[in-house]
N, C-alpha and C positions, 0 to 999 in steps of 0.2 A: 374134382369136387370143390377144390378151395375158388378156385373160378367160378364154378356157379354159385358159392355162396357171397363173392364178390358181390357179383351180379346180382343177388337178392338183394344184400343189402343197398345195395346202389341205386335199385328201384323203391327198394321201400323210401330211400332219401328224396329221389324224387316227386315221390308221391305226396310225402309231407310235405317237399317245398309247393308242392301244388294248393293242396289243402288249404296252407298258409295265404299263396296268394290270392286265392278267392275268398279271403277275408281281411283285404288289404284293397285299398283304392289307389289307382295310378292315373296321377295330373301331370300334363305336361306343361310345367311354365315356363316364362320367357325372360330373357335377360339381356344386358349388353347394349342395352336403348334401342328403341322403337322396336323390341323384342328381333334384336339380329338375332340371338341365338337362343337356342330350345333345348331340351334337359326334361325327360322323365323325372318323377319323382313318388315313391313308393309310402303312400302313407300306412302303416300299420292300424289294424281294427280296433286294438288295443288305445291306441292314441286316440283314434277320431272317436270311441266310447266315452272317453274322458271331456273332450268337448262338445259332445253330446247330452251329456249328464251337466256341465254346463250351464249350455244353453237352454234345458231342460228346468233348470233352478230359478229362471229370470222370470218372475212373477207377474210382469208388464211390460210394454214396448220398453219405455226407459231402460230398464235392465237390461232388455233383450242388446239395446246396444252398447251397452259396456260391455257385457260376453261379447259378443261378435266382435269389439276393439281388442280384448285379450287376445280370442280363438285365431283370428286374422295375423295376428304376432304368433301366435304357436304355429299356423300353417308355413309362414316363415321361415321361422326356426329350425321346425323338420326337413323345408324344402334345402335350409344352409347346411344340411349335416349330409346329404348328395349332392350339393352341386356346389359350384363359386360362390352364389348369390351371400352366404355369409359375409362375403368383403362387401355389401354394399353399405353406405353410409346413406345418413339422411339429406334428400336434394339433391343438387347434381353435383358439386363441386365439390364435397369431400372422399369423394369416390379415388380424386385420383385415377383415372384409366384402367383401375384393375376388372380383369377379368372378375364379372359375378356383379359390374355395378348394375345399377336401373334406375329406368326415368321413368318419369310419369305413364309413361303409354306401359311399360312393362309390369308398374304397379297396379294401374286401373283394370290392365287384362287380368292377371295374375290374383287379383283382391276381387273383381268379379267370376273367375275360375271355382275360388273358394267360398264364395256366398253360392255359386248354381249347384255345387254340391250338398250344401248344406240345405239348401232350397229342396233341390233333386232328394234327398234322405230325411226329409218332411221336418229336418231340426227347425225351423225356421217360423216361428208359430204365429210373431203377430211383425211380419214385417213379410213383401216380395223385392225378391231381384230385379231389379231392370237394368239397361245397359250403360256403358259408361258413359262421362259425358265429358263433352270439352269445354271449357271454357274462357275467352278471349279476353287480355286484359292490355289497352291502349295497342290493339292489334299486331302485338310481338310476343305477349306473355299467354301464350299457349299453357294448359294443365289440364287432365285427364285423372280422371278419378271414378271411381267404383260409386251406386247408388243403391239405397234401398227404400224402398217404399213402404211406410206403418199402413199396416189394412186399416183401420179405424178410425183413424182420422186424415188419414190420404195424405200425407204428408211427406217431404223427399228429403231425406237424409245423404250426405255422401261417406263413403269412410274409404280413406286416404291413408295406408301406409308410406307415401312418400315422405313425407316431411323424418321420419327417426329411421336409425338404425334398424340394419335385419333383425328381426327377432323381437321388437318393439311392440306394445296396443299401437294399435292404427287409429288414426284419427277417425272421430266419430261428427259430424258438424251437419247444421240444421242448411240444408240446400241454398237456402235465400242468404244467409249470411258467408258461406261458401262462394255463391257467385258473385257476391260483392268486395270478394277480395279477403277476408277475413283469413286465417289460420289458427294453429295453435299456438299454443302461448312461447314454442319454443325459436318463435321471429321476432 
């Protein structure tokens, strides 16, 4: 008898961790430059409600991308409490070699992974996803970054986690002044 009550309770356990995961989203991002290595990562419903309600409070495009700079650091964040990606620093060189650094390619996938779900779960009111882009500077200075497009006035934004630490707002920059070389103020 004590064995089949094991065994109930052992089912009921799994039955809640089921419950649970189908109200949890799982992305798989990429790390280690030019996304060598990949790493599920288990967002909690709990969490992504939080950046939902949010993103849901931004009254206008403007706003919508300041959330989106926070929410893009909180997806981070989560992603640094299951995998390496915590050890990453801003750029390439303060990484140091550790396991969990990223480069641009691992950010721009990674930062557009997190806008398509946001896209995908209709948080995304007055802005679309589109793909990343490259940009070529004196034909060595390769960067890759995430973009979004304001529906209303058709205009292309990029937002770049690369430049700060894990866990950081992500850079939020007007497309034209992006491909002309511009940054955040922390160059």
């Amino acid at each position: 008898m004590r064995s089949g009550a094991a065994r109930g309770l052992a089912l009921l356990g799994v039955l809640a961790l089921t419950g649970l995961s189908a109200h949890a989203e799982e992305l798989t991002i990429c790390y280690n430059y030019g996304c060598y290595a990949k790493a599920p990562v288990v967002y909690a419903e709990e969490r992504l409600e939080a950046m939902r309600q949010q993103l849901a409070a931004a009254g206008d495009a403007a706003a919508e991308r300041e959330v989106i700079s926070v929410v893009i650091g909180r997806m981070y964040a989560i992603a640094g409490e299951q995998t390496p990606v915590w050890r990453d620093r801003g750029g390439n060189y303060a990484d140091g070699g550790d396991n969990g650094k990223m480069d641009c390619i691992d950010h721009s996938t990674n930062t557009s992974a997190f806008l398509s779900l946001f896209q995908a779960r209709g948080w995304l009111r007055f802005h679309e996803v589109l793909e990343p882009f490259m940009r070529t500077r004196f034909f060595i200075a390769d960067h890759w970054a995430a973009r979004i497009r304001e529906r209303e006035t058709q205009k292309v934004f990029i937002v770049d986690s690369w430049f700060f630490d894990n866990g950081q707002p992500a850079a939020v920059l007007p497309f034209d002044d992006w491909l002309a070389g511009k940054t955040p103020s922390v160059y």
